[in-house]
Structure formats: structure tokens, C-alpha cells
N, C-alpha and C positions, 0 to 999 in steps of 0.2 A: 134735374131741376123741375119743382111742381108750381103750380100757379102763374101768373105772369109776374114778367122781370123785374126787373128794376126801372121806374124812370126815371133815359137822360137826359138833359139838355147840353147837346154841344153846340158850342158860339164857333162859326168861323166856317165855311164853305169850299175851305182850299183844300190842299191834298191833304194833309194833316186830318182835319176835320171830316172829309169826307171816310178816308181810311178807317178813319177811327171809331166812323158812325155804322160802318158796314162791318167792322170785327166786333163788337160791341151787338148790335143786331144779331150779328149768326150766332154769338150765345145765348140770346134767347132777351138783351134788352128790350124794353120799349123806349126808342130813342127817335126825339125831334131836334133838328139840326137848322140851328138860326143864322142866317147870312145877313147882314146891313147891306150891304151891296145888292144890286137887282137881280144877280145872276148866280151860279156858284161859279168857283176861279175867279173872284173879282179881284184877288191881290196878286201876289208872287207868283201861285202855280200856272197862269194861264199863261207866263211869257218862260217857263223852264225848258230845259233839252230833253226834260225825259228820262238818261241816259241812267241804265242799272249798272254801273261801272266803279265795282266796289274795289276791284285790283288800280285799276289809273287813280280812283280818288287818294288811295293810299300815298300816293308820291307827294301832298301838302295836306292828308287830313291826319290827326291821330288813330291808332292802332286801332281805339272801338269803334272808330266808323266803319272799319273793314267789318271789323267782327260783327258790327251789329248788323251789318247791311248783305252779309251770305245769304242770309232766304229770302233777301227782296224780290230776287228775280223770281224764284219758283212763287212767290205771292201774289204776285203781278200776273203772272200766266196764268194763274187760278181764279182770277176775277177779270181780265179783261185780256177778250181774243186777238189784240191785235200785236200783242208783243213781240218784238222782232228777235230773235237768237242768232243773231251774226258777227258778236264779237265785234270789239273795236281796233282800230288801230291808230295808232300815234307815228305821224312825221316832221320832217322838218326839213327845211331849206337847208341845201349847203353849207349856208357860213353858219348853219344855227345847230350843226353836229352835235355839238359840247351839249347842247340842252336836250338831245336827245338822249344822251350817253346819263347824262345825271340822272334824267327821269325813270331809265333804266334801272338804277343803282338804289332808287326809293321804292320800289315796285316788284310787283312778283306774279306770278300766274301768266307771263309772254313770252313767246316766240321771236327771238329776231331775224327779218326772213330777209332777203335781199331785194332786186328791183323786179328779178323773172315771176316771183313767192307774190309782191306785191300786186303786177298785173293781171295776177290770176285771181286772186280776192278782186279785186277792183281795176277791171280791164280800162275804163275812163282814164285811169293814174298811171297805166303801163309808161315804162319810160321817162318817171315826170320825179320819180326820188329812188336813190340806192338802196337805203336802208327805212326800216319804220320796223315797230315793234307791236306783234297782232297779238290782242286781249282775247284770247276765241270765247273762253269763258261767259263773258258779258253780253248787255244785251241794251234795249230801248224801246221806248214807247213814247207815242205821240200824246203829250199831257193834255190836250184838247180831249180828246177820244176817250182818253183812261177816265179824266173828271166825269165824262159824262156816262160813261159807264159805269162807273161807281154810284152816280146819282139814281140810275138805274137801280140798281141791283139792290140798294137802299128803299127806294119804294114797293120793291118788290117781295121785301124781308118786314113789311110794313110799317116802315119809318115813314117820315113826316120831314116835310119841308116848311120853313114859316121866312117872307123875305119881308116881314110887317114891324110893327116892334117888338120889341123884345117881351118875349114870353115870362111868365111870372117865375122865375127862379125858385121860390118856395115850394113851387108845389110839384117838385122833382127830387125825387133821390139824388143824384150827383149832378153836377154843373161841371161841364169838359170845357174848357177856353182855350181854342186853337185862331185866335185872333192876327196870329203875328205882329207885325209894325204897329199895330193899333192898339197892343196891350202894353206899350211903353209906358204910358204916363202911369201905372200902376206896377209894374217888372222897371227897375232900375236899372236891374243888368241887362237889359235888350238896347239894342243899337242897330244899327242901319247898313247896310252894305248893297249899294246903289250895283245895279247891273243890266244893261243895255242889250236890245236884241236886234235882229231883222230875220223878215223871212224872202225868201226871192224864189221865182219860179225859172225854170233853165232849163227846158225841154232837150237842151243838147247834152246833158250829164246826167248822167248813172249812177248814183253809190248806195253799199247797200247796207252798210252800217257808221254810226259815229266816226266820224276823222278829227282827230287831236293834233291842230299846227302847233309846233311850238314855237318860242318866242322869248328870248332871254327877259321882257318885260311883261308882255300880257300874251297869253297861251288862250286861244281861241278851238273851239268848238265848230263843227258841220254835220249838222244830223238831218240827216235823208227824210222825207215824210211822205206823203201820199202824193200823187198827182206831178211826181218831180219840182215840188216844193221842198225848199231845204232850208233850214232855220242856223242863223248863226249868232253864235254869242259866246261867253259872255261877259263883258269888262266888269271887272269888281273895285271898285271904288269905296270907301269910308267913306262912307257920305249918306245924310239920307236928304238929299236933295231931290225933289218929287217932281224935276222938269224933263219934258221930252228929250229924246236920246240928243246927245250933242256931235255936232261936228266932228270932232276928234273921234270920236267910240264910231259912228258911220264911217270912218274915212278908212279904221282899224280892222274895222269888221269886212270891208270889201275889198280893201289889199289883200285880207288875209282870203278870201274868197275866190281872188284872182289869182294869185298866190297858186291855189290847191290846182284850179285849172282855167285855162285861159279863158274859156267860154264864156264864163260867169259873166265876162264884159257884155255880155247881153241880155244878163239876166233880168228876168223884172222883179222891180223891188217891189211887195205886195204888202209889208207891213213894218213896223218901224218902233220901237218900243222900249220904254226903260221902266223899270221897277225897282223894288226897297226889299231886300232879301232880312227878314228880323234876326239876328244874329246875337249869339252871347259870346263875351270874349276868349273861350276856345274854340268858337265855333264849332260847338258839340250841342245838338238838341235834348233837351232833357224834361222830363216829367216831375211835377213836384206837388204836392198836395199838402192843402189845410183845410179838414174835417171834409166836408162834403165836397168840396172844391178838389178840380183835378186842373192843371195847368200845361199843356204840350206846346213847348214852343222854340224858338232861335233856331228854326231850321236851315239856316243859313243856305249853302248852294244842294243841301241833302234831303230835301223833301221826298222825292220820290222813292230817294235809295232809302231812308230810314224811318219813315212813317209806320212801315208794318211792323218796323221792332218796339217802336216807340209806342203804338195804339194798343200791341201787347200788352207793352208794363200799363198803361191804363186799363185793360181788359184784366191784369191780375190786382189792380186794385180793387174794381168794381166786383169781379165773380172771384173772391180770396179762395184760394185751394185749405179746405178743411184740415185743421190739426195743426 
């Protein structure tokens, strides 16, 4: 490629956006990236797990999300050093066997190890479940971190941040719209899918990758972070109801916390949080274009996992392969 790139304007500051401004960049874009919010992660991605867990996502997503989301992880290592590679595992209470056994039956790429298999991956857990099923494959990363590393490595590749108003659209080659929730009143098909988090701190537990409780009603998440901070979520609700987490979804999330290990009962709760995941009703994120206009959106609970496939097919609109 000779002279300078193309200029882009991508709207929206979340992982999507960010992603998408930093593969866009290293082919040689000139790309400025507008957030409405004061921050970037001011929507969805600042309260996600992180988790590159393309084999567990399989047991409720469809077949392309596996497919689309095999190189997430190796993309994720290639732009942001904190990636974890320790595989996930999925368990479950006694009387919640049956949900183990199905999640098995939707799923592929695990190991079912017993309770000895168990407390050697995660000595915290020795003793505490028979069976669980280790993802070794998989991996996670702390979405705080990754955002801001990406915001990095974007200024770096000498993009441009703007949190002011919006920049004049005209005078930019393509307009990328990774808006999420905020692109409804104009995407008909986006919808809302409410999801509740907490973080806790718990100096007495150890774990070192994603633990999957399951739950014949709502299947919760524990993903490890820095500092012995561990994040849990996430309820998914139809709803795009935009009030702080509720009673119920708190009360869910710390059974299931206590649940994993007794300790948790003294955990300190250090944050507390619900968000509007933009969603289309496969909940499958897709790319769509009209003339200059590029659209990435309904990332539903796959942002992290499918951003890098998804910022692709926008990278193969903008730099089209000749012939």
C-alpha cells in the first residue's frame, strides 16, 4: 500500500470499537475513534468476564460462534500481555448433576476429570465437587486491562481519540458504528439483554482460571483477576431496563459464590453493577454496510470472543483483496 490510508471514523469506544480501530490501524488506516461517554468501556465491555471460551460458549450459542471465535484467543495474546491460558472449567452442585451431564452433550474440546484431576487444577476446590469438565484449550482476560490496552496500542499505531462531539462524518472515507444499545432507535433489530455483575475481593481463595456453576435456571460465571479480586456474573434477562443490579441477581450471584467456596462469606463486595448487552435476535453479531457506512453490532454476551472476527470482515471491506 502507497500513500496514506484511508480515513476512519469509528463511533463507539467498547471492545468492538476499540478492536476494530486497532486492526484497521495496523493495515495502514488513519483512523479516529469517537466515544459519547467520558471514558472508553463506557457501555457493555467494562462490566464483561473477559472469558475466550469458544468451546463452553458452544453449549447455548450457534455453530459460528465457535467457528468465528477459534483465533480469538491467539489475537488477544498478540495485543494484550495479560492473557491468561489456563483453561476453564465447568461444575456443579450435586443435585445439579443432570446440568452438568447436558452441558457435556452440547460441547466439545473437554476433559471430564474427577475430584483428585479437580484439586490439582484448583487446590482451593479439592474436595468441594466430584466431577467438572476442564476446557484446557481456553483462556481469559481481564476487560479493564485489555480496553486499555488496546487504547494504547491505538495511539501508538497513531490514531486519535475525540470524547467531544461528533466529528464531521463527511470528511472521512468510511464511518464504522460500534455504538451498541445506543444504535437502536435507528437498527430495529437490536434489543436489550440486561446482565448483572459484582466484583469481591477474598484474600482466602485462589483460582486460576474461569469456573462455570451450573444451574438448571441461570448458570453463573467466577473469573479470577488481579489482586484476588474475582468478578461474578452474569444474569441475562430480556430486558433493557437500565437500573442498578437488583436484589435477586445480588442474592444469585453470592449463593453462587458461596456455593464455589465457603470463604466467599467474607468476601468484600468492591463493586456491584448491571448493564444492556445490544443483542439481535440470534444473538449472533454481524457486520452490515450501506455505501460508506460500516455497522458492527448485537454483540450480545461475545464481544470479547468475536470482535477480532468481526473487525476482520470490516478490515475486508475497507482494504477489499484485488481481483
Amino acid at each position: 500500500m502507497t500513500g496514506p490510508g484511508p480515513k476512519v471514523l469509528i463511533k463507539g469506544a467498547g471492545v468492538a470499537g476499540l478492536v476494530t480501530a486497532v486492526t484497521l490501524a495496523e493495515r495502514g488506516a488513519q483512523v479516529t475513534l469517537h466515544e459519547a461517554g467520558s471514558r472508553i468501556g463506557s457501555g457493555a465491555s467494562w462490566f464483561a468476564g473477559g472469558m475466550l471460551a469458544p468451546w463452553c460458549e458452544a453449549e447455548s450459542a450457534p455453530e459460528e460462534v465457535t467457528r468465528d471465535s477459534l483465533s480469538s484467543l491467539a489475537w488477544w495474546s498478540a495485543h494484550v500481555p495479560s492473557v491468561v491460558h489456563q483453561g476453564s472449567l465447568v461444575v456443579a452442585p450435586p443435585r445439579d448433576q443432570v446440568e452438568l451431564a447436558r452441558f457435556g452433550r452440547r460441547t466439545s474440546h473437554f476433559e471430564t476429570i474427577d475430584a483428585e484431576r479437580i484439586g490439582q487444577l484448583e487446590p482451593d476446590l479439592a474436595g468441594r465437587f466430584d466431577r467438572a469438565l476442564f476446557f484446557a484449550e481456553e483462556g481469559h482476560v481481564d476487560p479493564r486491562i485489555a480496553l486499555k490496552g488496546l487504547e494504547a496500542r491505538l495511539v501508538e499505531l497513531g490514531g486519535h481519540f475525540r470524547f467531544d462531539a461528533d466529528p464531521m462524518e463527511e470528511t472521512f472515507d468510511w464511518v464504522v458504528g460500534c455504538t451498541g444499545i445506543a444504535a437502536r432507535e435507528s437498527d430495529a433489530g437490536l434489543r436489550g439483554v440486561r446482565g448483572e455483575m459484582i466484583l469481591v475481593r477474598c484474600p482466602e481463595v485462589t483460582l486460576h482460571r474461569p469456573i462455570r456453576m451450573l444451574h438448571p435456571r441461570i448458570p453463573i460465571y467466577i473469573v479470577p483477576r488481579e489482586n484476588k479480586v474475582f468478578m461474578a456474573g452474569a444474569t441475562m434477562v430480556e430486558s433493557d431496563d437500565s437500573r442498578e443490579i437488583t436484589v435477586r441477581a445480588m442474592s444469585e450471584l453470592l449463593n453462587a459464590l458461596y456455593t464455589l467456596h465457603p470463604a466467599f462469606a467474607e468476601a468484600e463486595i468492591i463493586e456491584a453493577n448491571a448493564g444492556i448487552r445490544p443483542s439481535y435476535a440470534d444473538n449472533v453479531p454481524r457486520v452490515h454496510r450501506e455505501g460508506n457506512r460500516i455497522s458492527l453490532n448485537g454483540m450480545y454476551r461475545h464481544g470479547f470472543l468475536l470482535s477480532p472476527a468481526r473487525a476482520a470482515e470490516v478490515a475486508a471491506i475497507v482494504f477489499p483483496t484485488p481481483g
